[in-house]
Backbone as CSV, one residue per row, in Angstrom:
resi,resn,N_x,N_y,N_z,CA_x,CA_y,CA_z,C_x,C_y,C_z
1,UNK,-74.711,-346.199,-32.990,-75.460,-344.957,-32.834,-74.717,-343.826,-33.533
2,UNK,-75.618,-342.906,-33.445,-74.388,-341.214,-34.770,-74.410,-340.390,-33.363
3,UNK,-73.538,-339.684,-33.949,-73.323,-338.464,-32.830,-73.140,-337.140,-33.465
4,UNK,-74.206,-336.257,-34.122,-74.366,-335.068,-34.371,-73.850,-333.903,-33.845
5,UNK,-73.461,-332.590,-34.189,-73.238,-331.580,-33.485,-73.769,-330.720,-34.579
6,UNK,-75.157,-329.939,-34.162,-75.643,-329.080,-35.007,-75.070,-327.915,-35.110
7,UNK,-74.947,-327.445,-36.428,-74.697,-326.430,-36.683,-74.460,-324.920,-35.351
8,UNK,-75.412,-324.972,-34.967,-76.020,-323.945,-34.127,-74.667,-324.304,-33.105
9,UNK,-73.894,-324.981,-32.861,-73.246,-325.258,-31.751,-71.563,-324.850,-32.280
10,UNK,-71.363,-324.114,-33.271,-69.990,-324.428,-33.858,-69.296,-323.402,-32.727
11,UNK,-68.077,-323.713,-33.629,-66.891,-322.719,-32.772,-66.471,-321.778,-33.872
12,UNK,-65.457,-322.315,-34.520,-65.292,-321.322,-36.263,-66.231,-321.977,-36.819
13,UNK,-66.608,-321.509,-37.997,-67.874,-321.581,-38.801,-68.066,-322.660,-39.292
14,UNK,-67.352,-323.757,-39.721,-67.147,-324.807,-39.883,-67.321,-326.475,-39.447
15,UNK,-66.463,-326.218,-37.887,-66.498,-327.024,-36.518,-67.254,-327.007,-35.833
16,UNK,-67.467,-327.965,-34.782,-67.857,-327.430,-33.375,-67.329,-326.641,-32.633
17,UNK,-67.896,-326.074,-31.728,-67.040,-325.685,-30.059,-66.683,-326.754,-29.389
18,UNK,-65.329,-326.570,-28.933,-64.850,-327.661,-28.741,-65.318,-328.343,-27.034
19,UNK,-65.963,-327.122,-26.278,-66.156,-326.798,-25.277,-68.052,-328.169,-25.377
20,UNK,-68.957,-327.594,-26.401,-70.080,-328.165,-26.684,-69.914,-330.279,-26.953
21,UNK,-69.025,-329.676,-28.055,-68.602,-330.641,-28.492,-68.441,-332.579,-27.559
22,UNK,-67.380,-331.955,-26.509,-66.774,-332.783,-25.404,-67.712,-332.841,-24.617
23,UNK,-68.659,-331.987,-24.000,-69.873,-332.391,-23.481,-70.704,-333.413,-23.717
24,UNK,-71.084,-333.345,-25.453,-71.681,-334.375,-25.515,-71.213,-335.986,-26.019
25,UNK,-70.164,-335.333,-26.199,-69.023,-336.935,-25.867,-69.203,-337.629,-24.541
26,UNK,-69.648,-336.381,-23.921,-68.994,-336.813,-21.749,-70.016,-337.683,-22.182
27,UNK,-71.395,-337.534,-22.426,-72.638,-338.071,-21.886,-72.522,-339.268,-22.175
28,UNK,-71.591,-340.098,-23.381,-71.475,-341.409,-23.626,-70.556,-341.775,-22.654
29,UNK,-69.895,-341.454,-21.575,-69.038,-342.110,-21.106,-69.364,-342.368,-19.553
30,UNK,-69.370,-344.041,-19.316,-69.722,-344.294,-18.176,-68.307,-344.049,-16.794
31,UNK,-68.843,-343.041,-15.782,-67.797,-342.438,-14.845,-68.512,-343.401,-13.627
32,UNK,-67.246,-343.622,-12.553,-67.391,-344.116,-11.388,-67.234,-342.849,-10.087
33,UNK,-67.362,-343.093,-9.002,-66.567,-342.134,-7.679,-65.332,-341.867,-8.190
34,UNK,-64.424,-342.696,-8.017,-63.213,-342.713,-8.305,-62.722,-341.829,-9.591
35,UNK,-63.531,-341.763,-10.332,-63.450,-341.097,-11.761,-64.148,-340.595,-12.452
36,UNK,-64.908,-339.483,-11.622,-66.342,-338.650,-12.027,-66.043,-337.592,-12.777
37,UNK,-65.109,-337.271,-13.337,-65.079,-336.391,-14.820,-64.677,-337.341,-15.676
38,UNK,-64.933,-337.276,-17.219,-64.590,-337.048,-18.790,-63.318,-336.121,-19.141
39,UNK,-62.357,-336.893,-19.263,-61.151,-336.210,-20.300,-62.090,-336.468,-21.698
40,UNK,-61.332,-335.215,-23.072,-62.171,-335.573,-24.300,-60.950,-335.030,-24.558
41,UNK,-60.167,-335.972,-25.595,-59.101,-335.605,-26.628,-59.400,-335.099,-28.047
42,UNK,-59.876,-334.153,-28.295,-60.200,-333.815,-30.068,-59.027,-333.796,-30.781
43,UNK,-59.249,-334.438,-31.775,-58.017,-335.274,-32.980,-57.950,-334.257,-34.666
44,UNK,-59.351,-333.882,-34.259,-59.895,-332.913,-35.802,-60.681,-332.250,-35.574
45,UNK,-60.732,-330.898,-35.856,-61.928,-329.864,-35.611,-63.241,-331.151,-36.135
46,UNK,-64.394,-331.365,-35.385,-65.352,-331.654,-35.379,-66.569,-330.771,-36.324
47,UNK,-66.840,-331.935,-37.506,-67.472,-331.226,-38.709,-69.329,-331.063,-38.106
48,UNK,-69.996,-330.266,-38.853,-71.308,-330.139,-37.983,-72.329,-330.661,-39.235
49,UNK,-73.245,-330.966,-38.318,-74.515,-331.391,-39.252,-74.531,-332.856,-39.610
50,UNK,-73.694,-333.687,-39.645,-73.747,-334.484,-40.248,-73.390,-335.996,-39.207
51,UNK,-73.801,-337.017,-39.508,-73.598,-338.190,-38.694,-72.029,-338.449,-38.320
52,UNK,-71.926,-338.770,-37.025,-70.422,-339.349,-36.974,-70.585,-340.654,-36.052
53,UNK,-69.967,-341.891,-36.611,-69.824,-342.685,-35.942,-69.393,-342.868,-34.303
54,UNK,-69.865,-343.438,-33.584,-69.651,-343.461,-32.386,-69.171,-345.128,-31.922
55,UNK,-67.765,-345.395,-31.398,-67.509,-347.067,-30.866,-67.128,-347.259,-29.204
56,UNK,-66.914,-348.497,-28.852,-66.852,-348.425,-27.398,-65.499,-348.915,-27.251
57,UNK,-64.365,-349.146,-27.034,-63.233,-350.217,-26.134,-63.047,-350.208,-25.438
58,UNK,-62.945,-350.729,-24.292,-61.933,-351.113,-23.052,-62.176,-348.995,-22.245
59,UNK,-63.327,-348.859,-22.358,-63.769,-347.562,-21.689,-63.741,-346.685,-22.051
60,UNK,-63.483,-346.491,-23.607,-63.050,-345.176,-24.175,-63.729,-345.291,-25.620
61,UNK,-64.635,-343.576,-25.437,-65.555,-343.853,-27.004,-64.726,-342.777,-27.881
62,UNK,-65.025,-343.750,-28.800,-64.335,-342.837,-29.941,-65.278,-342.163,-31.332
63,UNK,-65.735,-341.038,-31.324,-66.211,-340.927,-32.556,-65.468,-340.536,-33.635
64,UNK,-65.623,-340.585,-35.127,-65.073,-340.948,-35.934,-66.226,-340.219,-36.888
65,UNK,-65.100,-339.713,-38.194,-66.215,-339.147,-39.574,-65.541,-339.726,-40.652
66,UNK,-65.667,-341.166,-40.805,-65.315,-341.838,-41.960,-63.957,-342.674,-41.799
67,UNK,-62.804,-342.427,-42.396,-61.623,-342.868,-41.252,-60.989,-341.950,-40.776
68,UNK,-61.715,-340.737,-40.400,-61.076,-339.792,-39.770,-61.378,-339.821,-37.735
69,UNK,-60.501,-340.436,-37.416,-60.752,-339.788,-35.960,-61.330,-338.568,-35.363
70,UNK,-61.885,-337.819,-34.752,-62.468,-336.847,-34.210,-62.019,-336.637,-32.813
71,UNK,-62.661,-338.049,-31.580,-62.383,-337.561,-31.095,-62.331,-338.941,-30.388
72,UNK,-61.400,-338.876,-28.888,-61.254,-339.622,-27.913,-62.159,-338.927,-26.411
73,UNK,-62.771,-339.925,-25.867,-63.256,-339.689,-24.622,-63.560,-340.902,-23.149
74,UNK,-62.862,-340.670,-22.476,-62.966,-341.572,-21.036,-62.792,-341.318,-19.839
75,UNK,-63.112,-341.797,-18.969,-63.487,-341.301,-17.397,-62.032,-340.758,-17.077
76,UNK,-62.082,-339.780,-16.052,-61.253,-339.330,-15.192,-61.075,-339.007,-13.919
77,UNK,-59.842,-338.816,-13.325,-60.126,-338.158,-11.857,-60.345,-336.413,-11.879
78,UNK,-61.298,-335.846,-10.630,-61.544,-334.559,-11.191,-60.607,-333.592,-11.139
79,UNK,-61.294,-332.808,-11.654,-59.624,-331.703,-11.995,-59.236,-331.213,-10.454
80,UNK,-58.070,-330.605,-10.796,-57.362,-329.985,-9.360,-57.570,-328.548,-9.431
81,UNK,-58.107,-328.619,-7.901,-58.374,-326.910,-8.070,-57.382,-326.254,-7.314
82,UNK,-55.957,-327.028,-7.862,-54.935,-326.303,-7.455,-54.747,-324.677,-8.240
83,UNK,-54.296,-323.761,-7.845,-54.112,-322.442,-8.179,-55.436,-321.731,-8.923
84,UNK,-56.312,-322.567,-8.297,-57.996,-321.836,-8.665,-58.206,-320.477,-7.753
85,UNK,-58.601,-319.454,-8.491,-59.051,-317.738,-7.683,-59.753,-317.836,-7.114
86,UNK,-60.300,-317.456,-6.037,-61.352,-317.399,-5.555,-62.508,-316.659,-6.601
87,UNK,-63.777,-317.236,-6.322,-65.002,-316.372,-7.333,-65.098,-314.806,-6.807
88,UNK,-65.624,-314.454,-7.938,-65.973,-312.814,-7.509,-67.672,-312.814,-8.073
89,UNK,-68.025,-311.542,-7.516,-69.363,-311.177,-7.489,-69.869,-311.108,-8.930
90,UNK,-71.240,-311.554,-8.709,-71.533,-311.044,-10.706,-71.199,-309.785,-10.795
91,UNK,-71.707,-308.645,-10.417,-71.298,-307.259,-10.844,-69.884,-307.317,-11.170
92,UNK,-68.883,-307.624,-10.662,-67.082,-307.706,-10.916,-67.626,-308.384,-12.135
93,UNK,-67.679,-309.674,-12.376,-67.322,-310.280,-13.767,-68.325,-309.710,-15.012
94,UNK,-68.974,-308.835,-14.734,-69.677,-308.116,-15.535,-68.649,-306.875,-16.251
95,UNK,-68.391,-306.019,-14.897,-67.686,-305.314,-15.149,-66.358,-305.644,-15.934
96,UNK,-65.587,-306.813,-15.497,-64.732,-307.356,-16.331,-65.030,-307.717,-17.843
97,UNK,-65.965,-308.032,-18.269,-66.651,-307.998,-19.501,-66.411,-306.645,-20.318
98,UNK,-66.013,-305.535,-19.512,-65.712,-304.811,-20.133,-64.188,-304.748,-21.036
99,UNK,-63.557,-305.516,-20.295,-62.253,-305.427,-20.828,-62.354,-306.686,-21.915
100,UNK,-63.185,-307.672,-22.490,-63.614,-308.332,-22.991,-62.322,-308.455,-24.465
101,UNK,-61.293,-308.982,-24.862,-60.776,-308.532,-25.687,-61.600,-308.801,-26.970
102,UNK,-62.055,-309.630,-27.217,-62.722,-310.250,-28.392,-63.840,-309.160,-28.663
103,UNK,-64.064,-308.263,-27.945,-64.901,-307.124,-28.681,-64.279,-306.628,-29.674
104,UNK,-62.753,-306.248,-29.636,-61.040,-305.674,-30.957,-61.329,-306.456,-31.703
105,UNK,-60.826,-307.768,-31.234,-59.987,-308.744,-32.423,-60.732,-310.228,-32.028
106,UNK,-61.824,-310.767,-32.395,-62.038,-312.020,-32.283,-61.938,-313.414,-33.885
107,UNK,-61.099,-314.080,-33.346,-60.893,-314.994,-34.799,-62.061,-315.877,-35.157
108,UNK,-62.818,-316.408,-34.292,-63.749,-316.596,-34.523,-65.431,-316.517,-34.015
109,UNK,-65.827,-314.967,-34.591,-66.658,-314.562,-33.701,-68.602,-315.542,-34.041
110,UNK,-68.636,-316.684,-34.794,-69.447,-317.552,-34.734,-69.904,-318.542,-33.688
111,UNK,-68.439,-318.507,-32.497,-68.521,-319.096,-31.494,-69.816,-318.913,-30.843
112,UNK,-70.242,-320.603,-30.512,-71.230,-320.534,-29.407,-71.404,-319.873,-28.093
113,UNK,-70.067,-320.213,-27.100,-69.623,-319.734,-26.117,-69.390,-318.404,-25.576
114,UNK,-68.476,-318.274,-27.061,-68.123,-316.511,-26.651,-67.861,-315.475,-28.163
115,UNK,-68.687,-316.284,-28.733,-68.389,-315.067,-30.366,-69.203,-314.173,-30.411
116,UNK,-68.715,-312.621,-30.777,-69.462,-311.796,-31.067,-70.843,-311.622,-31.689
117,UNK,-70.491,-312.387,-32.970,-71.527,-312.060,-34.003,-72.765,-312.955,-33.696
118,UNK,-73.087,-313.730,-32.297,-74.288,-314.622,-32.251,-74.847,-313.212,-31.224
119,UNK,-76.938,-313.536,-31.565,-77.531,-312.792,-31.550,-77.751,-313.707,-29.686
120,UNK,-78.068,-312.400,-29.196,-78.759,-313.174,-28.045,-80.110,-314.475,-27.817
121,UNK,-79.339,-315.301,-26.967,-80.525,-316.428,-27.377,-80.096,-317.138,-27.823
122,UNK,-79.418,-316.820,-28.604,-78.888,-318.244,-30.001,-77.046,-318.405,-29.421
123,UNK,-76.366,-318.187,-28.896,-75.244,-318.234,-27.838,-74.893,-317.698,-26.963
124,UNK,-73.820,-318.279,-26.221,-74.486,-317.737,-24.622,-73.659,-316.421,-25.044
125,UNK,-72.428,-315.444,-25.410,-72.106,-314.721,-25.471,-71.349,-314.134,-24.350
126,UNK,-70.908,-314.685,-23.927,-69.950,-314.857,-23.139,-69.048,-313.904,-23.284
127,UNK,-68.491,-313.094,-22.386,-67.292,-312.000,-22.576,-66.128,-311.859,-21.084
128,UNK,-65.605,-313.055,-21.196,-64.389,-313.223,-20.293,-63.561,-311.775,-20.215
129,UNK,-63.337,-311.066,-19.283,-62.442,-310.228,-19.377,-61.257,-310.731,-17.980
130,UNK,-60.191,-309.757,-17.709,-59.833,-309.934,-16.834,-59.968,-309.114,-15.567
131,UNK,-60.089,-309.608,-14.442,-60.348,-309.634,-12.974,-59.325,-307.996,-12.346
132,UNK,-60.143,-307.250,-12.172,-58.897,-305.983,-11.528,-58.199,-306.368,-10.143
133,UNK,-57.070,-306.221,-10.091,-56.205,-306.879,-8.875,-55.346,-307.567,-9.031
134,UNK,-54.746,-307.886,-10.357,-53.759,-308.296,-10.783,-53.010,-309.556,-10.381
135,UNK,-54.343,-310.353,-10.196,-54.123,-311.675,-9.915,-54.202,-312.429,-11.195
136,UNK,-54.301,-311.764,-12.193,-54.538,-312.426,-13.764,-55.574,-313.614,-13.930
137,UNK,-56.306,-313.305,-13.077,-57.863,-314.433,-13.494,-58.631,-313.776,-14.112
138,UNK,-59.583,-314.138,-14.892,-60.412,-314.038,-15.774,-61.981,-314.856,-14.929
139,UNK,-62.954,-313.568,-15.412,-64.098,-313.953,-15.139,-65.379,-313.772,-16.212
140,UNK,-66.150,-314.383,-15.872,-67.583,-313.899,-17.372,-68.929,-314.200,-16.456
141,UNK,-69.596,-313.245,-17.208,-70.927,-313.452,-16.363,-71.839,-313.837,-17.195
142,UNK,-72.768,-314.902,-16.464,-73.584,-315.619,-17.157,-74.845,-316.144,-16.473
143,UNK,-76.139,-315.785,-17.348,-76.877,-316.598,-16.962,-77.724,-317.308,-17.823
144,UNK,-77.819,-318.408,-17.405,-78.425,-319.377,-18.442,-79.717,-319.354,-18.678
145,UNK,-79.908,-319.444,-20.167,-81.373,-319.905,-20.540,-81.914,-321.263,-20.247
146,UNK,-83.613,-321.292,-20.175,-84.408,-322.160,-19.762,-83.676,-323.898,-20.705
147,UNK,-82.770,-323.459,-21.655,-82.122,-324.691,-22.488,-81.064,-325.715,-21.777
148,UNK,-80.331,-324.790,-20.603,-79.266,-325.039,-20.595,-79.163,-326.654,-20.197
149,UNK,-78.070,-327.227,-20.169,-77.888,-328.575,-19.902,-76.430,-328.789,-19.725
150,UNK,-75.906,-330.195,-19.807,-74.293,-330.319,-19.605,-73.363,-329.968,-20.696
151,UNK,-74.035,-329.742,-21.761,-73.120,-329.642,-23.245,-73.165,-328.077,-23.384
152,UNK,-74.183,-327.199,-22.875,-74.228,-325.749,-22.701,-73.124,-325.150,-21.248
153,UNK,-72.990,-326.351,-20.320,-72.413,-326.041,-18.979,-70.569,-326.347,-19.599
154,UNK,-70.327,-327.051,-20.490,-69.076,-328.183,-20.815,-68.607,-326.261,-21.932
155,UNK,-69.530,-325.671,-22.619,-69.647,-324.739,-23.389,-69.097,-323.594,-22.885
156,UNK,-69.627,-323.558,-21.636,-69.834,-322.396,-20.781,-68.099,-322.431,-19.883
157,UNK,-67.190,-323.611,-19.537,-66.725,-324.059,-18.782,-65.161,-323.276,-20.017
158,UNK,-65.462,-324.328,-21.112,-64.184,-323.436,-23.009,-63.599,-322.458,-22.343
159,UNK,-64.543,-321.468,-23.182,-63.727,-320.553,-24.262,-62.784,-319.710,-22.886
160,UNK,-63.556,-319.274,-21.936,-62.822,-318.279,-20.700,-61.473,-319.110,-20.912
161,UNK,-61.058,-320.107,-20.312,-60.340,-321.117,-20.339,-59.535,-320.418,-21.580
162,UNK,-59.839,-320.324,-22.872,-58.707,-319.855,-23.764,-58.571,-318.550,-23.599
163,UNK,-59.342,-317.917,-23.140,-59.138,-316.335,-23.116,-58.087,-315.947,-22.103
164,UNK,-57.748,-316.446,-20.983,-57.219,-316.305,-19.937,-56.223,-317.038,-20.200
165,UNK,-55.675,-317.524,-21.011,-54.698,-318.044,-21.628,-53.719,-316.974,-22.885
166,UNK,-54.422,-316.335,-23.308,-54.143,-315.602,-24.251,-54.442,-315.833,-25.244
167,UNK,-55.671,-315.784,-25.701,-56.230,-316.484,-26.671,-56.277,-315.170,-27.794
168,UNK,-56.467,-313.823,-27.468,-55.842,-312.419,-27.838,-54.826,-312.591,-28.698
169,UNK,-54.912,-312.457,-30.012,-53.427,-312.206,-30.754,-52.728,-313.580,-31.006
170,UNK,-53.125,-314.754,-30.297,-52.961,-315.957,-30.557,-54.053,-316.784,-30.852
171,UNK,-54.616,-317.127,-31.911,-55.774,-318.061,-31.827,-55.443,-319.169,-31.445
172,UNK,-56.011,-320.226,-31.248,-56.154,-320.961,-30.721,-57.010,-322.175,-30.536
173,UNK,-57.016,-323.484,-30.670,-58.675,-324.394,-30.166,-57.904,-325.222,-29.115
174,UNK,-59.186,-325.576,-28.964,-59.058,-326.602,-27.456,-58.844,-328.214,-27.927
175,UNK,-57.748,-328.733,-27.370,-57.029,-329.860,-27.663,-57.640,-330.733,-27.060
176,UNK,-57.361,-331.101,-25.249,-57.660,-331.744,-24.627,-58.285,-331.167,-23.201
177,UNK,-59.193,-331.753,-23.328,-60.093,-330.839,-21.784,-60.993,-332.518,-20.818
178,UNK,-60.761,-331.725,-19.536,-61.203,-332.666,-18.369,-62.354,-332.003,-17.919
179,UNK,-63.210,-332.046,-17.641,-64.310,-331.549,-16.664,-65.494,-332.170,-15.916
180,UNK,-65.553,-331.707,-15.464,-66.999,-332.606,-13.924,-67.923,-331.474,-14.235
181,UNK,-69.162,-332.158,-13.855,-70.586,-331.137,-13.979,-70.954,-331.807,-12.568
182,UNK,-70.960,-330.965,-11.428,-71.384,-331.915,-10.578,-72.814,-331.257,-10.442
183,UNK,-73.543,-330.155,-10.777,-74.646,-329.831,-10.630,-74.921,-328.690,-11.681
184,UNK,-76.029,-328.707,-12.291,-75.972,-327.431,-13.940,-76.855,-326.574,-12.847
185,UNK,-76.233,-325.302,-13.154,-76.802,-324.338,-13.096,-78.409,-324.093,-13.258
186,UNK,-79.197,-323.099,-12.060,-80.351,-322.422,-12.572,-80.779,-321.291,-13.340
187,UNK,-81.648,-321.983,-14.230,-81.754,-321.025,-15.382,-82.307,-319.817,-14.967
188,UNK,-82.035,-318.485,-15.562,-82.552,-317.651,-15.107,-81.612,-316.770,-14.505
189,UNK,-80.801,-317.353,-13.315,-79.784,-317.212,-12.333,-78.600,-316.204,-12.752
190,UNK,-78.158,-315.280,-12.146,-76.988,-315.012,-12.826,-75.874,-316.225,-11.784
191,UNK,-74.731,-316.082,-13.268,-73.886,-317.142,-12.241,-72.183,-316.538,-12.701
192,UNK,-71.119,-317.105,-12.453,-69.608,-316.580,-12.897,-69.378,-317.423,-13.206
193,UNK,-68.453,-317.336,-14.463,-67.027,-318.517,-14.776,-65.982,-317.880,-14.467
194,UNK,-64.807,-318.228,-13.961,-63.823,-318.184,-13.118,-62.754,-318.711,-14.232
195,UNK,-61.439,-318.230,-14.624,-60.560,-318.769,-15.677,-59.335,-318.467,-15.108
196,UNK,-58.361,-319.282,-15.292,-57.026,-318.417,-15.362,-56.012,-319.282,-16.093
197,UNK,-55.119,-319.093,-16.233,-53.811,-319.915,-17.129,-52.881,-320.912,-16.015
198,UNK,-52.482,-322.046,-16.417,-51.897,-322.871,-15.819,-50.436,-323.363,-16.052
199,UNK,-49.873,-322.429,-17.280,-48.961,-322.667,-17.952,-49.174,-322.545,-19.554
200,UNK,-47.509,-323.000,-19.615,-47.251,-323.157,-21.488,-46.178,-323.585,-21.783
201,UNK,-46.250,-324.605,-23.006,-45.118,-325.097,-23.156,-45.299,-324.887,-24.929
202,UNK,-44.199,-324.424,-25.476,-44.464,-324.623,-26.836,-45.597,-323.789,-27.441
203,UNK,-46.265,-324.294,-27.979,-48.034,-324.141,-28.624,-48.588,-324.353,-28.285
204,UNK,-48.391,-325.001,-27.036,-49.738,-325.458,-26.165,-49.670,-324.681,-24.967
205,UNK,-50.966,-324.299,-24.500,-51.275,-323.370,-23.264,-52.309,-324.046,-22.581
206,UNK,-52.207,-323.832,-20.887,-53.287,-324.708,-19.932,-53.786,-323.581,-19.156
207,UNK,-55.293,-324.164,-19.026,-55.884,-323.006,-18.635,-56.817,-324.248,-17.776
208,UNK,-57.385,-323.093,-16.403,-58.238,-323.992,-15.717,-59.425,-323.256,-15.575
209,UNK,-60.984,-323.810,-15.600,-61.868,-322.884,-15.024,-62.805,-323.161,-14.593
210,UNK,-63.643,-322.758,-13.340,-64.374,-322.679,-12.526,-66.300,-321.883,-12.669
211,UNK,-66.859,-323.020,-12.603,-68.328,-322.195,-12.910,-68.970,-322.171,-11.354
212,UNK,-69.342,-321.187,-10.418,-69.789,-320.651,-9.666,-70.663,-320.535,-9.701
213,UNK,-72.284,-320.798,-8.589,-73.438,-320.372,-8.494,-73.314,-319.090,-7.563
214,UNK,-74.345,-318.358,-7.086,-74.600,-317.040,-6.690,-73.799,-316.905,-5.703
215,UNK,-73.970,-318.285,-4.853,-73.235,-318.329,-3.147,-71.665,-318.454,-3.289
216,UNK,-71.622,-318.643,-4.475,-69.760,-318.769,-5.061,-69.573,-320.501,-4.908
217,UNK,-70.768,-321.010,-4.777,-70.561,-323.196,-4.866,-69.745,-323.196,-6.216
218,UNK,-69.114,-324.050,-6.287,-68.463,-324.864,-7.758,-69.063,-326.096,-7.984
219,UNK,-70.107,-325.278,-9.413,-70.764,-326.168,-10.044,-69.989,-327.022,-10.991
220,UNK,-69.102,-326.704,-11.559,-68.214,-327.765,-12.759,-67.147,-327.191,-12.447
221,UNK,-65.927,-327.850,-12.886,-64.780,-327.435,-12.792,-64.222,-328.338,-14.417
222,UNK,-63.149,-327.616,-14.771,-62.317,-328.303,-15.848,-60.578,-327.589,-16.181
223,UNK,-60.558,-328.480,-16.746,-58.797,-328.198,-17.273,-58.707,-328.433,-18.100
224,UNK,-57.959,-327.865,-19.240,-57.723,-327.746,-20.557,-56.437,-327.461,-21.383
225,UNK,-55.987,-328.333,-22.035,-55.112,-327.684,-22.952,-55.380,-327.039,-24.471
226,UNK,-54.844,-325.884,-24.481,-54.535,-324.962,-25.710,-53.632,-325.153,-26.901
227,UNK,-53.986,-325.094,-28.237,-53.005,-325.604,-29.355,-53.247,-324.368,-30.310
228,UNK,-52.162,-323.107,-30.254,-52.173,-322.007,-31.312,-52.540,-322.837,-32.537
229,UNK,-52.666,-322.054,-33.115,-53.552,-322.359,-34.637,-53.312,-320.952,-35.528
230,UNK,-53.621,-321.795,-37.001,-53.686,-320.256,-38.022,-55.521,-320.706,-38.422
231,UNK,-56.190,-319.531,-37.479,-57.622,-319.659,-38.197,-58.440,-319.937,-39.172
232,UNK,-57.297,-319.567,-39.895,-58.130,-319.908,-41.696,-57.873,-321.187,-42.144
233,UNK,-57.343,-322.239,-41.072,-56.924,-323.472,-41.160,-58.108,-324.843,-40.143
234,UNK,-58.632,-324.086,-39.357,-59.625,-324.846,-38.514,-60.780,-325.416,-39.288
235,UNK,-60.579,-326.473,-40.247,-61.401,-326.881,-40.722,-61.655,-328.254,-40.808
236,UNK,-62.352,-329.242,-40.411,-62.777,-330.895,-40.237,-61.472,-331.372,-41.446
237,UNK,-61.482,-332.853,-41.104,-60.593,-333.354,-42.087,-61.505,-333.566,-43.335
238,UNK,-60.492,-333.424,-44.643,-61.458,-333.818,-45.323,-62.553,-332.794,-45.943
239,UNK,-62.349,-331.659,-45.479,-63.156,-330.763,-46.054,-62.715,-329.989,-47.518
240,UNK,-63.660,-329.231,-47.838,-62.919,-328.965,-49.229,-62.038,-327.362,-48.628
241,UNK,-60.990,-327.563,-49.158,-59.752,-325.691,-48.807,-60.524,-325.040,-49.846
């Protein structure tokens, strides 16, 4: 079978979101009780538009763009909602939107998730700011269109996740991410994503985050690692410099 990622779904102009991306990796991967989230390891910014091979082994699919690896994906246990914030009200993560840094300085504002330059409708637009109270969580307010699904929820779950990391002044893509969808959101609805940082070692930064319905339920949860980057470098293998 191919495994597409349209255009419409990128992260830098080039790739996918890595957030979209792993979503629809999850959907090939068969999860038990025991192991009801998808880890997705991305190997190469994920090129768009075009067919990528998809294989099975011993529980783990791998898609592939020629002999280039892309990406790894297989069941997991769900994330820990160890040092998770409690949710705040939509109005708070609205208001936090104000502090939005990527309104200054965004590296890549094509993002599905959370780039500036998409028109409403066409990404969710997302504007993680941080939480007043100096608990250093990060929140975004969101409500989904009549589209949404698990690869818009896996979308929605990203970029906060790097922002609350420091994704500001450091760019950044998403390496390796875990997440559960245990129920998608209603469209229409306003709802919160919930972010905060989990650490750092090196170049890599962990960030965890939390999608909330109205009553403050946790609809998905995920964990993620962060890999600084030089932006003008995020490009599929194999592409032309």
């Amino acid at each position: 079978m191919d495994f597409v990622i349209p255009a419409r779904f990128c992260g830098p102009p080039e790739s996918g979101n890595g957030g979209w991306t792993s979503g629809h990796a999850a959907r090939l991967v068969a999860t038990t009780s025991d192991h009801p989230a998808v880890t997705v390891r991305l190997r190469t910014p994920p090129p768009l538009d075009r067919p990528l091979a998809v294989t099975r082994e011993d529980g783990v699919v791998r898609v592939s763009d020629g002999d280039h690896l892309v990406l790894e994906a297989f069941a997991a246990a769900r994330p820990s909602a160890e040092g998770a914030p409690a949710p705040v009200a939509h109005d708070v993560a609205v208001a936090a939107g104000d502090r939005y840094e990527g309104d200054v300085d965004h590296p890549f504002p094509t993002c599905f998730a959370c780039g500036t330059g998409r028109a409403p409708g066409d990404g969710l637009r997302l504007r993680p700011g941080r939480v007043e109270g100096g608990s250093g969580a990060y929140a975004a307010a969101w409500t989904p269109g009549d589209d949404v699904d698990v690869e818009t929820v896996w979308a929605a779950l990203d970029c906060p996740g790097g922002w609350s990391s420091g994704f500001a002044g450091r760019p950044m893509v998403l390496g390796t991410v875990t997440a559960v969808v245990d129920e998608l959101p209603r469209p229409g609805v306003p709802h919160v994503v919930m972010a905060w940082q989990r650490g750092a070692e090196g170049r890599k930064t962990f960030s965890g985050t939390s999608l909330h319905a109205p009553d403050g339920r946790v609809l998905g949860r995920a964990e993620a690692t962060w890999i600084s980057v030089d932006p003008t470098a995020v490009r599929p293998a194999g592409a032309l410099t």
